[in-house]
Steps between C-alpha positions, in 0.01 A plus 500: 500500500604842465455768796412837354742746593486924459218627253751615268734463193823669474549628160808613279482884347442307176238331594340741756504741197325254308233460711413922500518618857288263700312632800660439822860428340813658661859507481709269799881462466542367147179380340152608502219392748130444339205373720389221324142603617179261393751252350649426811415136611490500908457123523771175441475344205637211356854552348433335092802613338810695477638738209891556559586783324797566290606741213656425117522734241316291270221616301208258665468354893582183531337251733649186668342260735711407776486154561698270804786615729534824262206658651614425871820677370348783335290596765805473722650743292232761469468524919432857601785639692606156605761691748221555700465129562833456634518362802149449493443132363713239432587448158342165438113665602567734265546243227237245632231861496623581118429127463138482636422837273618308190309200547219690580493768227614555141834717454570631152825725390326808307787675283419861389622859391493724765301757307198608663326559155517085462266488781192445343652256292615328728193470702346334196804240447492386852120419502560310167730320630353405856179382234688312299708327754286483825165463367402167668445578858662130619792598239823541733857548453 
């Protein structure tokens, strides 16, 4: 499950500047903050997949299901300030949590150009893709 956390997005100037100049949206430290207002879910819900994000300069996004000990790895990888977690847990719950997420949930590698006028476009890839390769419910990586 996944605990709902602060109400907001942190946004790049690129993207905050795509967006127009939502209401409630300020400036903090490096990026700006934008209430994420009625689209903000306040319940748990059920973790179904993960995109891991990475850039190319190729033309088109790319999409690769991770499949086996490459998404315990991955995930690994992509921990959020893992400094933090120094000290904190042993190594080996770390690995055995990344490996309960995997089994539980879909990870796929998303590569893309960091060029916030590919957004839309890739919006419409990535739900192409989750329909063409997720479109059984039982189906599971």
């Amino acid at each position: 499950m996944v605990l709902p956390a602060l109400a907001q997005v942190r946004l790049c100037a690129d993207a905050y500047e795509r967006l127009g100049t939502p209401p409630g949206a300020r400036f903090d430290v490096d990026k700006f903050v934008v209430p994420m207002g009625k689209g903000y879910c306040p319940d748990p819900v059920r973790l179904r997949g993960i995109h891991i994000l990475c850039e190319h300069d190729k033309p088109d996004p790319e999409f690769e299901v991770l499949r086996g000990l490459d998404r315990v790895q991955r995930l690994l990888e992509n921990l959020y300030r893992p400094e933090y977690l120094e000290g904190q847990r042993p190594q080996r719950d770390l690995m055995a949590l990344a490996g309960f997420i995997a089994k539980e949930c879909t990870a796929a590698m998303v590569s893309r150009r960091r060029d916030a006028q590919a957004i839309d476009g890739l919006v419409d890839f990535l739900e192409l893709e989750w329909a063409k390769h997720f479109s059984r419910p039982s189906h599971k990586y």
